[in-house]
C-alpha positions as a printed NumPy array, in Angstrom:
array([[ -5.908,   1.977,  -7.511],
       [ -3.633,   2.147, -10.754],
       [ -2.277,  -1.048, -10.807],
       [  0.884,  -3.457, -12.727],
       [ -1.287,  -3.553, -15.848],
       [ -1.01 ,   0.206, -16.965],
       [ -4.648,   0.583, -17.782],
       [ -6.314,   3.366, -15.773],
       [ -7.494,   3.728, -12.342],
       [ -9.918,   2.295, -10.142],
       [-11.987,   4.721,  -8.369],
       [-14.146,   3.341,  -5.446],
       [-16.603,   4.88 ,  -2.616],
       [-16.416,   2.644,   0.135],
       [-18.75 ,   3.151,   3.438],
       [-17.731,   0.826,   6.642],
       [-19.695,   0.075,   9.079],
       [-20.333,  -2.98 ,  11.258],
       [-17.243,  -4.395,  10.383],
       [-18.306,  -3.899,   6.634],
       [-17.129,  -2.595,   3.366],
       [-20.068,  -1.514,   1.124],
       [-19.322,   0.046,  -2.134],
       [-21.196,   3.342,  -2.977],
       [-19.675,   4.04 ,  -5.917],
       [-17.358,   3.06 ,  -8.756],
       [-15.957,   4.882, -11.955],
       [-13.23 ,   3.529, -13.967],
       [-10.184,   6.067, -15.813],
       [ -8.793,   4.696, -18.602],
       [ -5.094,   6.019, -19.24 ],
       [ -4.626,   8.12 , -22.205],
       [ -1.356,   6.697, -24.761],
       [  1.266,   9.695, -23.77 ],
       [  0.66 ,   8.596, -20.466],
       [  0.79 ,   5.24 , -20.786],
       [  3.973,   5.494, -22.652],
       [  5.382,   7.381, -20.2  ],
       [  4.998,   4.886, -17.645],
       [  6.625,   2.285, -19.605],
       [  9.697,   4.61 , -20.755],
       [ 10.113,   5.051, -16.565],
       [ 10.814,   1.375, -16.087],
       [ 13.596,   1.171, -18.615],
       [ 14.576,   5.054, -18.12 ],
       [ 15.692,   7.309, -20.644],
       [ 17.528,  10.491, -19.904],
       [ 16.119,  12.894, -17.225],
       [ 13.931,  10.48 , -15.708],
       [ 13.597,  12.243, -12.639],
       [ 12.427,  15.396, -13.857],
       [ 10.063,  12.723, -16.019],
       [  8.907,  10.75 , -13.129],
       [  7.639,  14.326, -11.307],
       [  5.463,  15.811, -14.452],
       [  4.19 ,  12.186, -14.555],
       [  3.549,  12.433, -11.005],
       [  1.44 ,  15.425, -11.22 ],
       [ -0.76 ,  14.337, -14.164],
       [ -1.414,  11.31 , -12.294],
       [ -2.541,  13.332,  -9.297],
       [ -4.71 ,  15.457, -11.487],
       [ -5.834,  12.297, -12.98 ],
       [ -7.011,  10.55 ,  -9.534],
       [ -8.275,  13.69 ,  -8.819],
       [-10.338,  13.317, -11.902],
       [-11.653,   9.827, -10.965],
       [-12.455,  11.021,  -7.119],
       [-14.853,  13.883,  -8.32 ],
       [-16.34 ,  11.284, -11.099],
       [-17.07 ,   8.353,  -8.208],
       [-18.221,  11.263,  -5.947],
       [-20.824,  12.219,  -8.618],
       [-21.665,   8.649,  -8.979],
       [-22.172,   7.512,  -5.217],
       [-23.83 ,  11.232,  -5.14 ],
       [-21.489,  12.319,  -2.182],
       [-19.675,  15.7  ,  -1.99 ],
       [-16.284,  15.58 ,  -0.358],
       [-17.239,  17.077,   2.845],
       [-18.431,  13.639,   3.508],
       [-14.962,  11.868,   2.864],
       [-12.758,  11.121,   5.68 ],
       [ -9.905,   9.912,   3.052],
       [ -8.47 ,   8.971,  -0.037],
       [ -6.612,   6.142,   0.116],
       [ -4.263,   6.356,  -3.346],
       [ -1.641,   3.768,  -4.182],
       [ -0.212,   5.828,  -6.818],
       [  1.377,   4.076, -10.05 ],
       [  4.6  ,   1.396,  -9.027],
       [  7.487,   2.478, -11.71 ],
       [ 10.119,   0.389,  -9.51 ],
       [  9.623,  -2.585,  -6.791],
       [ 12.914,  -3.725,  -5.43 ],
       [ 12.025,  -4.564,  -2.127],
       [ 15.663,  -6.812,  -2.081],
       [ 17.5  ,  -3.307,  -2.483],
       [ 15.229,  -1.771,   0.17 ],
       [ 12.836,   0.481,  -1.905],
       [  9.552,   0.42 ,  -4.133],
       [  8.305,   4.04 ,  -6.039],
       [  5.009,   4.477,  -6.578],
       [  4.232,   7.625,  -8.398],
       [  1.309,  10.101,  -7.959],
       [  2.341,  13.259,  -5.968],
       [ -0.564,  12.981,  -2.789],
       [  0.599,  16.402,  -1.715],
       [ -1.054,  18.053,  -5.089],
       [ -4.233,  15.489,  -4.837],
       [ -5.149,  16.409,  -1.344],
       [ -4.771,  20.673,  -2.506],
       [ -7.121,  19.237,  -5.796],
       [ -9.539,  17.619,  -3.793],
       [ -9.598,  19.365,  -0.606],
       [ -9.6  ,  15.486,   0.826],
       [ -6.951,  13.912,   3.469],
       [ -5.001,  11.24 ,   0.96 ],
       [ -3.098,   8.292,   2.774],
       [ -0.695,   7.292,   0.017],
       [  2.949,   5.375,  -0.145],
       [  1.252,   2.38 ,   1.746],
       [  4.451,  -0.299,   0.553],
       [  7.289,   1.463,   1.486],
       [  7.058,   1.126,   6.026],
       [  6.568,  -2.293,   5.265],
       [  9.447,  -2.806,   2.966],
       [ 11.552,  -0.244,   5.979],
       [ 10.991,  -3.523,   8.484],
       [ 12.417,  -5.997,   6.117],
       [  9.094,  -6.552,   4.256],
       [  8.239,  -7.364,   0.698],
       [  5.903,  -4.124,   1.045],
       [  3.54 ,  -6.219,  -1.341],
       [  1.191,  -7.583,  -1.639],
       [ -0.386,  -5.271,   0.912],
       [ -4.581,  -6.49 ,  -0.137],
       [ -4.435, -10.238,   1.612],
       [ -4.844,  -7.851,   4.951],
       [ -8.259,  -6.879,   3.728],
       [ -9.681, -10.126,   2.215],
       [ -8.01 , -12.199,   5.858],
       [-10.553,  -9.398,   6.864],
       [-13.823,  -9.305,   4.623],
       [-13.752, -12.848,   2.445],
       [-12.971, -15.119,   4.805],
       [-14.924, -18.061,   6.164],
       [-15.201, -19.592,   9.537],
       [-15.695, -23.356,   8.185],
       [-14.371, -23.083,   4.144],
       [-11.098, -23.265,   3.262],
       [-10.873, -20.007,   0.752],
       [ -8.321, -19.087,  -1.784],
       [ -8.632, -15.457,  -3.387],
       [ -6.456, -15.348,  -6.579],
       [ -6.456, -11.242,  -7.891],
       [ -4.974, -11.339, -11.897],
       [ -4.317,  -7.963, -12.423],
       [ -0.45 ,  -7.425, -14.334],
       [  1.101,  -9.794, -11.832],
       [ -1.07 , -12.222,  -9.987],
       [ -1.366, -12.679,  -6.593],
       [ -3.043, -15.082,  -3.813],
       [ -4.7  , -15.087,  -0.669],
       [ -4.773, -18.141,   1.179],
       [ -7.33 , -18.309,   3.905],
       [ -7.603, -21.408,   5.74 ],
       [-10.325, -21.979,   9.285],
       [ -8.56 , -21.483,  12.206],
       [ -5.668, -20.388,  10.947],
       [ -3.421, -17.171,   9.649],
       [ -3.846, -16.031,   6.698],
       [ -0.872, -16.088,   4.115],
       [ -0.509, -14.795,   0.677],
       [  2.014, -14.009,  -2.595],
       [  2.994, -12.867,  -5.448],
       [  2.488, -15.917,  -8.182],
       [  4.285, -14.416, -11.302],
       [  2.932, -12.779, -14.633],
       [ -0.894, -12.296, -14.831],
       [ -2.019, -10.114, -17.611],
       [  0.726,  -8.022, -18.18 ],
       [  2.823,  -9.839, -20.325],
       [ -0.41 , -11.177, -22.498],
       [ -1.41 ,  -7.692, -22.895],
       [  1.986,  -6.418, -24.475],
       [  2.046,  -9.3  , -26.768],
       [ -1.114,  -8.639, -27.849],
       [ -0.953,  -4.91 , -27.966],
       [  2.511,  -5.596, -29.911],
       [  0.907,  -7.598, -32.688],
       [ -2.946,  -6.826, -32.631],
       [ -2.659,  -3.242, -31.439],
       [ -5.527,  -4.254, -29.116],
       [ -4.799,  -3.63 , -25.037],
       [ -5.715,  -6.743, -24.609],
       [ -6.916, -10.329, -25.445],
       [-10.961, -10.316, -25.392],
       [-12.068, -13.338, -23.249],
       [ -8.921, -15.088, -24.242],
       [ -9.926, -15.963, -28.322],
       [ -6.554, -15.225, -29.575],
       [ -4.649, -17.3  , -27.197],
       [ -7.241, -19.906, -27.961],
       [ -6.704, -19.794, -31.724],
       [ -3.046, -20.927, -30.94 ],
       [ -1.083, -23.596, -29.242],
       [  0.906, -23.678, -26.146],
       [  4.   , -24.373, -27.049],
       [  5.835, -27.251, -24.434],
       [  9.377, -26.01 , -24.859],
       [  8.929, -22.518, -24.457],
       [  6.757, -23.007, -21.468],
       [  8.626, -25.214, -19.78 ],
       [ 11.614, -22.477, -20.481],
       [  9.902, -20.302, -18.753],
       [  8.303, -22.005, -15.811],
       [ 12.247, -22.559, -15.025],
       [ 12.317, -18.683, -14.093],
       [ 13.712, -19.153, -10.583],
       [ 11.42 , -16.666,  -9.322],
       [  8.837, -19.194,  -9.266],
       [ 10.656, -21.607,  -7.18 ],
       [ 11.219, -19.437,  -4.542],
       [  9.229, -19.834,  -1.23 ],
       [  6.689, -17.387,   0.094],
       [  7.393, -14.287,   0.926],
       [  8.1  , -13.153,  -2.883],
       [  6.575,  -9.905,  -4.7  ],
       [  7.66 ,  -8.727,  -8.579],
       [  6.594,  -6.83 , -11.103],
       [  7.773,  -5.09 , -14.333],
       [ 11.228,  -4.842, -13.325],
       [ 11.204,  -8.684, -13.787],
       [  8.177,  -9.589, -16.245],
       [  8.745,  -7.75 , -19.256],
       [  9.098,  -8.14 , -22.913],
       [ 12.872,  -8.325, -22.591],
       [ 12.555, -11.663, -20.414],
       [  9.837, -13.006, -22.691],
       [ 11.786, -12.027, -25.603],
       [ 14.996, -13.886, -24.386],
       [ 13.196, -17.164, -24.314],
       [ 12.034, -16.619, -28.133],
       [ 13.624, -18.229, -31.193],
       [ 12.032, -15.749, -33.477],
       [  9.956, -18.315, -35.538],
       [  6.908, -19.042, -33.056],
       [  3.553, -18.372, -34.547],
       [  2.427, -15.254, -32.555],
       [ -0.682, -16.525, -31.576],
       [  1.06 , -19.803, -29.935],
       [  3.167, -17.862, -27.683],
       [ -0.301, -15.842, -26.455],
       [ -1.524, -19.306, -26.024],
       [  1.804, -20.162, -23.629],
       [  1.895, -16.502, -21.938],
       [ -1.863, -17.606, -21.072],
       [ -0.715, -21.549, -19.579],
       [  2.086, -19.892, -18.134],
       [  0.026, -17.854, -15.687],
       [ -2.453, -20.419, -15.511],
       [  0.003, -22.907, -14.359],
       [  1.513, -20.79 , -11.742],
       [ -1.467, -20.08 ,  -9.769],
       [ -2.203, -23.618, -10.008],
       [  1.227, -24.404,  -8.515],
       [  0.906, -22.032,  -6.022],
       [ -2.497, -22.999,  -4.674],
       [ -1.9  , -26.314,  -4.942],
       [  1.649, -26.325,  -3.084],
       [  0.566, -23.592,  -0.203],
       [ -3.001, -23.357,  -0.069],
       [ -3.308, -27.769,   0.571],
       [ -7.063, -28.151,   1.163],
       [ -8.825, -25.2  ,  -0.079],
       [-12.133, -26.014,  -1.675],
       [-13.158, -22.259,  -3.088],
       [-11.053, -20.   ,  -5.381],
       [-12.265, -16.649,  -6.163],
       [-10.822, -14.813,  -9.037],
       [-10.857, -10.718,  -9.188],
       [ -9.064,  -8.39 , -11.27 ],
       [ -8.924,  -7.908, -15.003],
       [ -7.781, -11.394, -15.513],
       [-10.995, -12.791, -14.276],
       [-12.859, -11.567, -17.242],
       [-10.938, -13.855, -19.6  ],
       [-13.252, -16.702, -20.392],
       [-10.274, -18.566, -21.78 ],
       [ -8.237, -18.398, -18.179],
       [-10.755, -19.3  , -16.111],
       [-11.985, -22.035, -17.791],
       [ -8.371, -23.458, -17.678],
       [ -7.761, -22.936, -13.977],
       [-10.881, -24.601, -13.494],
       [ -9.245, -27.518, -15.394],
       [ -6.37 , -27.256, -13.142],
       [ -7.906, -27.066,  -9.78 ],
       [-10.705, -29.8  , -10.714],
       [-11.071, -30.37 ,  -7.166],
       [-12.055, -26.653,  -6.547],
       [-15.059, -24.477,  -7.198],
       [-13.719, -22.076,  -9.294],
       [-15.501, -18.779,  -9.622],
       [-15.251, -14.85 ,  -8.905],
       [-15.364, -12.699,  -5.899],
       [-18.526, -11.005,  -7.398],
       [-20.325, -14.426,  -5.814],
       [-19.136, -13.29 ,  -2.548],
       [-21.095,  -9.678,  -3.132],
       [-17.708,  -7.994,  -3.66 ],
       [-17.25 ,  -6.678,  -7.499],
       [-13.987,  -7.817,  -8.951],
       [-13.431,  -5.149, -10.7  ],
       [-12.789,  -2.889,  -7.688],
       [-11.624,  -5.038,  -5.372],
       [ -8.189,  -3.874,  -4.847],
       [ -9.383,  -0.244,  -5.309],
       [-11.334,  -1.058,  -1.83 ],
       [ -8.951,  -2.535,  -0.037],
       [ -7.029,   0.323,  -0.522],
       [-10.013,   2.511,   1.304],
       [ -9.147,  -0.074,   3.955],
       [ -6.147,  -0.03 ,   4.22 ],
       [ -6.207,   4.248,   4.555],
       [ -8.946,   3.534,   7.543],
       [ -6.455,   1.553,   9.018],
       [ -3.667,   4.341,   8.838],
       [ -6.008,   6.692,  10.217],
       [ -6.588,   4.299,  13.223],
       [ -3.569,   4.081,  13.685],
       [ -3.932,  -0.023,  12.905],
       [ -1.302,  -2.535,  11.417],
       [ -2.237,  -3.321,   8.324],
       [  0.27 ,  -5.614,   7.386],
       [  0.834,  -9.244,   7.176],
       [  4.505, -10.441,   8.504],
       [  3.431, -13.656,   6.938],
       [  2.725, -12.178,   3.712],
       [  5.161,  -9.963,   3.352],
       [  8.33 , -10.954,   5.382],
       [  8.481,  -7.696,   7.816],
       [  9.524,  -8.281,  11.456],
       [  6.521,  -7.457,  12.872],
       [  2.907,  -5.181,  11.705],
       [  3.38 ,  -2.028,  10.792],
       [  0.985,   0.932,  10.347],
       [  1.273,   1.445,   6.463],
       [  1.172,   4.867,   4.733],
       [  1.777,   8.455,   4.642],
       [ -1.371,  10.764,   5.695],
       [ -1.34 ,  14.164,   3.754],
       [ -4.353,  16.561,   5.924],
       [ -6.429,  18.615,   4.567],
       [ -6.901,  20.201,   7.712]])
């Protein structure tokens, strides 16, 4: 998994059995700067972008195939043992409301690397039946973290946040909230040079500021009703930087960018998940002190806390789903949610590439 954020993959060995996902193995890639910068360029693109978007592509492949042989070592499996890789590849574009999302990562070149079936381009069947195509992972946690008698929330804050809600008795349903680390992370890269804000301390130094929060919690995107999905090509430093008089103390707008996100899961919890009692937080996000102690604030009437107290690391949660979700291709299973993401009915998501 090589997520919104832009900071390296996720590499995880997942054995199922008995209805079960247990994690072997895990190894984390950080991206190197060209790469990264890349990435970014693609989003706002500058000349040749296709030829761009294809070297990209293969580096990336060599790069996952990098990570497979690492969490291979790791869980101290050889590939002959692998049924799949299930790669999500790097988004550059979502725009499910003009019919398309792009992930990059060229799964041709990673299955001749690894000499391992790869199930990749999991969003785009989804988005082909009138679907969102994202998020895809409320599938697997409607599967593995939910309770017969609690009424469970599962909040992931990777670049964009997004929730699962997963009430007794009945479907699950889930959504993209808005901005999760992403925009916190380019502030902070922007005027700390530092990828990101450790446990929250420089947001905490500052002040949220009212009038630039409320500014942006009037983004219509978060007044739309479930289905939604976005990403960078809504969430970037150009929208942040339109809502800017130029004057604001740095660290008070990292203290805002923080509320902001905050305040939308809140929101969204509290105005479609009515009743839940546990929220578990995964994804980079979760490791900011700062954040969680203010949606704990938020949702006072909820036990706040992360997936790792269900048994499940946060870290690489979304890394296994997506192990799921290529077990589910290779089934032949629907593994989407029409009440997630909008389609007209399930769909069997993904494009198998076979080694044999």
């Amino acid at each position: 998994m090589s997520g919104t954020s832009l900071d390296g993959v996720d590499a995880a060995l997942v054995e199922f059995a008995d209805g079960q996902a247990k994690l072997r193995g895990a190894y984390y890639q950080a991206y190197s700067q060209p790469i990264k910068d890349v990435l970014l360029a693609l989003h706002h693109p500058p000349g040749n972008e296709l030829h761009q978007a294809q070297l990209v592509g293969n580096e990336l492949a060599r790069l996952y195939a990098a990570a497979t042989a690492a969490v291979l070592q790791v869980g101290n499996t050889t590939p002959d043992h692998i049924r799949a890789i299930g790669c999500h590849g790097q988004t550059i574009r979502h725009c499910p409301d003009q019919g398309y999302t792009l992930q990059l990562g060229n799964a041709a070149l990673l299955t001749e690397l690894t000499g391992i079936t790869v199930v990749s381009d999991f969003r785009s069947r989804d988005i082909a039946a009138g679907g969102q195509g994202a998020p895809l992972v409320p599938a697997f946690h409607d599967q593995m973290l939910r309770h017969p008698g609690i009424h469970r929330a599962i909040v992931n804050i990777g670049g964009i946040s997004n929730l699962t809600n997963l009430p007794p008795a009945r479907s699950a349903t889930g959504f993209d909230c808005g901005p999760g680390n992403l925009l916190m992370d380019t502030w902070c890269m922007q005027h700390l040079g530092k990828p990101y804000d450790d446990n929250g301390a420089w947001a905490a130094s500052g002040s949220v500021l009212p009038a630039l929060l409320e500014q942006m919690l009037n983004e219509p995107f978060f007044a739309l009703p479930p289905p939604k999905s976005s990403g960078r090509d809504l969430f970037n430093m150009e929208w942040l930087r339109n809502k800017l008089q130029g004057s604001e103390r740095t660290e008070n707008v990292q203290a805002t960018l923080l509320e902001l996100t905050c305040r939308t899961i809140a929101q969204s919890i509290q105005q479609y998940c009515v009743g839940a009692k546990e929220i578990y937080l995964c994804g980079g996000g979760a490791h900011n002190q700062i954040l969680r102690s203010r949606l704990a604030v938020l949702l006072s009437d909820c036990a706040v806390q992360t997936t790792n107290a269900l048994g499940v690391d946060g870290d690489y949660l979304e890394a296994i789903a997506f192990a799921w979700l290529a077990q589910q291709a290779l089934h032949g299973k629907p593994a989407n949610l029409p009440l997630v993401t909008g389609a007209k009915h399930p769909c069997i998501l993904g494009a198998v590439y076979r080694n044999s």
